[in-house]
Residue, then its C-alpha position, 0 to 999 in steps of 0.5 A: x500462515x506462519x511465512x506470511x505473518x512473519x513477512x507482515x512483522x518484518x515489512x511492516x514493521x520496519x516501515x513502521x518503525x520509520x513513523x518512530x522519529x527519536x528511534x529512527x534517529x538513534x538508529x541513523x546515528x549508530x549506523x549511519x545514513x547509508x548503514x540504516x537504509x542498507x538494513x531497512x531495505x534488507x528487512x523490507x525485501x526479506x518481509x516482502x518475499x516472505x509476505x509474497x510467498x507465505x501467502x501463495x503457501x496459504x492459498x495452496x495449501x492452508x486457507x482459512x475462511x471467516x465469511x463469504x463475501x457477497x459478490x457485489x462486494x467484488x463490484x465494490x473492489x473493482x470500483x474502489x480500487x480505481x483511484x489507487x493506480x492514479x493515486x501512486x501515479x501522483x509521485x512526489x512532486x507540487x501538483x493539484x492531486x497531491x496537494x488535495x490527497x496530502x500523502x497519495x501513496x498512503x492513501x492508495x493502500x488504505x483504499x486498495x486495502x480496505x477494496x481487498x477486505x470488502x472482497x476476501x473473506x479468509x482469514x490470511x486476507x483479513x490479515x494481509x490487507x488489515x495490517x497494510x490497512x492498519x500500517x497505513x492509518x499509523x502512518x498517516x497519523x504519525x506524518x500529520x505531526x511531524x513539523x517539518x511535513x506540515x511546513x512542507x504542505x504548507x509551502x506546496x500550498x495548492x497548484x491549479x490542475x494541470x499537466x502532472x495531474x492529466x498524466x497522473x490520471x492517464x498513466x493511473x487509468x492504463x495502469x488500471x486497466x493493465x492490472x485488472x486485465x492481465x497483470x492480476x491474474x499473471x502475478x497473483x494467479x487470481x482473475x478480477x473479471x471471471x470470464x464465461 
């Protein structure tokens, strides 16, 4: 437990601290711009191996549970999770779905989160997805106040649907089906769909 929570503090905590402009400032001008993602690249990778391998230690070796989700909550998940594989397929450029979604990627994690907590009931779940979860809403808190993103938006105004958004929904959708089939339980060891 104590690699993983480790792992949060380090991950999220320098995504967060991004959301902290005048900080974020002062630390470009001290290191410069190449010198500030050197080490916010560092950190974030060493917070996501530790993230990554602190909860593997947790699920072997020390769980913790709190409640016992009901098994449609696992039906929810599935279905919640749907839209977050088109959500990061988005990318950055103007199209329909990003101008509807505003920010499609912190919107995929709080609903791949929120999916996660309705379906675990242990303790290093509720913290994993919670502090994604929570990271997420700071986020997009912070990112609604700063001018030049809403200029941004503003400019961007609001494209027809189109070629990017048929892309973003087909690579979204194969994406999907890929994870929940094979890439789920291939990289975290944890079927979606329990198989008779």
């Amino acid at each position: 437990m104590t690699l993983l929570i480790l792992g949060l503090a380090l991950f999220l905590g320098a995504h967060l601290f991004t959301t902290l402009r005048e900080p974020r400032a002062a630390a470009i001008a001290r290191l410069g711009e190449g010198g500030y993602k050197a080490v916010y690249s560092v950190v974030s990778v060493i917070g996501f191996v530790l993230i990554a391998y602190g909860f593997g230690v947790y699920r072997t070796s020390g769980w913790i549970n709190v409640w016992n989700p009901p098994v449609w909550t696992r039906h929810l998940a599935l279905l919640v999770n749907l839209p977050v594989f088109i959500l990061l397929a988005v990318g950055r450029r103007p199209s329909w779905l990003k101008a509807v979604t505003k920010h499609p990627m912190l919107l995929a994690v709080k609903l791949w989160a929120t999916a996660h907590l309705l379906a675990n009931g242990d303790l290093g779940s509720m913290l994993l997805f919670g502090g994604f979860l929570a990271w997420a809403v700071m986020a997009r808190i912070s990112t609604k106040r700063r001018p030049e993103e809403i200029a941004s938006l503003a400019a961007m105004g609001r494209p027809a649907f189109g070629r990017r958004d048929i892309v973003a929904i087909v690579a979204g959708l194969g994406l999907y089906v890929a994870t929940v089939l094979w890439l789920h339980p291939l990289l975290i060891g944890v079927p979606v769909i329990a198989r008779s």
